[in-house]
C-alpha positions in Angstrom: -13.7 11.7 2.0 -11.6 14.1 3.2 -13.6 17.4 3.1 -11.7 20.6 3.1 -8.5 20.1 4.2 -9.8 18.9 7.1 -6.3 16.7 7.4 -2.9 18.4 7.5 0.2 16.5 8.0 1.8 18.3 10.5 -1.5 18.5 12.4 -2.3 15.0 12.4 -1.3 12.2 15.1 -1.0 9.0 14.8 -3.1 6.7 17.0 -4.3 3.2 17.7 -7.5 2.0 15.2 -10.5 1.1 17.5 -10.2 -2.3 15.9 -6.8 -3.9 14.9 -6.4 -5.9 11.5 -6.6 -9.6 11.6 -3.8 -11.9 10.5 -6.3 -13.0 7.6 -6.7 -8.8 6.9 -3.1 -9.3 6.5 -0.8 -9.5 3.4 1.6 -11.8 4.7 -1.1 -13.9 7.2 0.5 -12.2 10.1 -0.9 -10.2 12.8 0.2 -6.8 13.4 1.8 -5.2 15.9 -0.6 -4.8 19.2 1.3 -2.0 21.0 3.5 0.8 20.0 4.4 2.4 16.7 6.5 1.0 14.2 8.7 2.8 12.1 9.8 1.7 8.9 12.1 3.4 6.1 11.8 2.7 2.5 14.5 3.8 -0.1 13.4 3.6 -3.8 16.0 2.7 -6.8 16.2 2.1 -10.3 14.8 3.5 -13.6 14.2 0.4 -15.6 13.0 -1.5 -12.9 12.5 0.2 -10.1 11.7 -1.0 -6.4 11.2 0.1 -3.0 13.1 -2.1 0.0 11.9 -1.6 3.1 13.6 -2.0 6.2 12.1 -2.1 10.4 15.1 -0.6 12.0 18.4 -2.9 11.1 15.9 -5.5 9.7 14.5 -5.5 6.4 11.0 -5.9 5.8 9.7 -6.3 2.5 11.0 -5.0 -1.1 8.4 -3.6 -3.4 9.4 -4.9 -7.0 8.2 -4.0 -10.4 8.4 -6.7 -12.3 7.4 -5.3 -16.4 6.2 -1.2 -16.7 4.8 -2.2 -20.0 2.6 -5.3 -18.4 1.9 -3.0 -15.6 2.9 -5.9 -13.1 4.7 -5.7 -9.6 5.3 -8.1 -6.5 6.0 -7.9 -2.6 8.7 -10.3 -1.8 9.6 -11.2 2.1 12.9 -10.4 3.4 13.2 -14.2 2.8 12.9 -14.1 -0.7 8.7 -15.3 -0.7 6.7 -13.3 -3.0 3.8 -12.2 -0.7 1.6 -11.0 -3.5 1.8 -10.0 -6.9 0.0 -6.3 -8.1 -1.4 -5.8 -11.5 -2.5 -2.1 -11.8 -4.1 -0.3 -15.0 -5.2 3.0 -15.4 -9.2 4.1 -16.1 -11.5 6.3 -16.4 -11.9 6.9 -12.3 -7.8 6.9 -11.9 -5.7 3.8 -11.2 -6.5 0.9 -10.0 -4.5 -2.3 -8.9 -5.5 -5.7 -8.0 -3.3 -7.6 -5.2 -2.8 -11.5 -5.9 -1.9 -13.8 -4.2 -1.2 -17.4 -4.7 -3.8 -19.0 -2.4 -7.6 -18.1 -1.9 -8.9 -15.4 -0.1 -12.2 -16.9 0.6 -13.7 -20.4 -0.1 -14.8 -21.2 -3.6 -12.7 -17.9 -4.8 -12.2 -18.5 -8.5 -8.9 -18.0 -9.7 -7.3 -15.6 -11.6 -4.1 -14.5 -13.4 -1.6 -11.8 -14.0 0.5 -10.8 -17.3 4.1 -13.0 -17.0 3.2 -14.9 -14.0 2.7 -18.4 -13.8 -0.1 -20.1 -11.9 -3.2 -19.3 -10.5 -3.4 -16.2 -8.1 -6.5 -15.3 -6.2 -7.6 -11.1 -5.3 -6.8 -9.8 -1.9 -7.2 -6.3 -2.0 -7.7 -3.5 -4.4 -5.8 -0.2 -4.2 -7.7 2.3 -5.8 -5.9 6.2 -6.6 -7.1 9.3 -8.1 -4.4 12.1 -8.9 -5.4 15.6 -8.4 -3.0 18.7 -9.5 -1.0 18.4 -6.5 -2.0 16.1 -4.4 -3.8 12.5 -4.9 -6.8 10.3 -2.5 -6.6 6.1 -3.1 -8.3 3.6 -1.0 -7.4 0.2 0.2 -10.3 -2.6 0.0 -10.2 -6.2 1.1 -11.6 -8.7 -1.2 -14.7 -10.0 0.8 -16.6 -12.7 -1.5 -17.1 -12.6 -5.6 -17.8 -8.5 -6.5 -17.5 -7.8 -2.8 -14.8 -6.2 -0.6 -14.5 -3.7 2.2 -12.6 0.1 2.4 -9.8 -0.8 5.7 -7.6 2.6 4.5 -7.8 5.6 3.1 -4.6 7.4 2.4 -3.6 11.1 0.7 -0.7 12.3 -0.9 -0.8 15.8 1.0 -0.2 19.5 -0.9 3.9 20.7 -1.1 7.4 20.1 -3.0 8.2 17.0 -0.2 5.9 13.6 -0.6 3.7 13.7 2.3 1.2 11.3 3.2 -1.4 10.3 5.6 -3.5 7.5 6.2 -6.9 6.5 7.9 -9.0 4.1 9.2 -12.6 3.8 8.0 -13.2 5.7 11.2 -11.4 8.7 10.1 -8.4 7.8 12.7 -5.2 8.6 11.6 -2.9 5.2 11.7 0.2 6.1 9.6 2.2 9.0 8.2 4.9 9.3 5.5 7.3 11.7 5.2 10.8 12.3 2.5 12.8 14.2 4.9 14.8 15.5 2.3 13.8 17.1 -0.7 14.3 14.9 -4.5 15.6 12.3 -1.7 14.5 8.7 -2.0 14.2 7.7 1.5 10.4 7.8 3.1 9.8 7.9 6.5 6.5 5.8 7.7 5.0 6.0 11.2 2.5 3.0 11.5 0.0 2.7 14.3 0.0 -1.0 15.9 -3.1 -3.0 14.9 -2.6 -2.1 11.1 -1.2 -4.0 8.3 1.9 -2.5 7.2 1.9 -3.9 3.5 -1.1 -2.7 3.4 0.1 1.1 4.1 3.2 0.4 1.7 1.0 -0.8 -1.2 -1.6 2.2 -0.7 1.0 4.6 -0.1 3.1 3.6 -3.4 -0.3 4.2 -5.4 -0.5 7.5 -4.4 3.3 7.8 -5.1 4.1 11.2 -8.0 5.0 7.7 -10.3 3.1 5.1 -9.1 6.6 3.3 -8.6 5.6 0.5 -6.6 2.3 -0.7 -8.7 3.1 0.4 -12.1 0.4 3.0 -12.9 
């Protein structure tokens, strides 16, 4: 999807998506931002367990849990303490792939489903799909449309280089986010998200691609 290095990060701008996500192309039911760019920071921690929190200048966001490395389970919790979604990710034969659940139905009649260690019914949202190459890695983001249906929204790379670099695009080929680590073995990525796109959509497609997977458990 990318061709031959057609992308670079330091080459590519961030810009507005012809068409912005819906609140119901949302993780948390809420529309994005309609004008400007929104940066967010994200600081990983923990070796058993480890997480992402991620903070919108002095406010936090989201934190991006791992719940069991052995059940392969995760969850997106509000900076209220609501879990937004719960991913369940397993590795095959075309790379990883995760499902994101949540607790109510993403279309009518959507038959219900379940995660390892979670309690209750939980319904697919999105799929994040990743392939790791040497150096780099390609994933793509997919709403849940209807039973065996869904639609590609993003498409994200983890670029060539010792620093995790990332870029993300629209089904148009625009880029609409870019992640940086400023600092080398440092924790703390940098994302630049383009108003009109879902930001937990960027952080779950973005940790897939991640050297370790941290955020969905590969």
């Amino acid at each position: 999807m990318w061709g031959k290095e057609k992308y670079t990060f330091s080459g590519a701008t961030v810009a507005v998506p012809a068409k912005a996500m819906t609140a119901a192309e949302c993780l948390d039911g809420v529309a994005p931002p309609t004008t400007g760019t929104t940066t967010l920071k994200s600081c990983a921690s923990g070796t058993v367990s480890p997480q992402w929190a991620v903070t919108d200048g002095s406010y936090a966001l989201v934190t991006l849990k791992t719940l069991s490395l052995w059940q392969k389970t995760g969850e997106i919790v509000s900076a209220g303490g609501t879990r937004l979604a719960v991913q369940h990710g397993g590795t095959g034969l075309s790379g990883l792939e995760t499902r994101v659940l949540r607790s109510e139905p993403t279309y009518p009649g959507q038959e219900a489903g379940e995660a390892p260690g979670i309690d209750g019914a939980l319904y697919a949202f999105a799929t994040v799909s990743a392939k790791t190459e040497q150096f780099s890695a390609e994933g793509k983001y997919a709403l849940v449309t209807g039973k065996g249906e869904s639609k590609v929204v993003l498409q994200g790379r983890r670029c060539e280089g010792l620093k995790q670099l990332y870029l993300v695009h629209d089904i148009d080929n625009v880029c609409v986010a870019k992640v940086e680590q400023k600092v080398l073995w440092g924790k703390e990525l940098t994302f630049e998200v383009a108003a009109g796109v879902d930001r937990c959509a960027v952080l779950a497609l973005v940790s897939a691609l991640a050297p370790d997977g941290v955020a969905v458990m590969a």
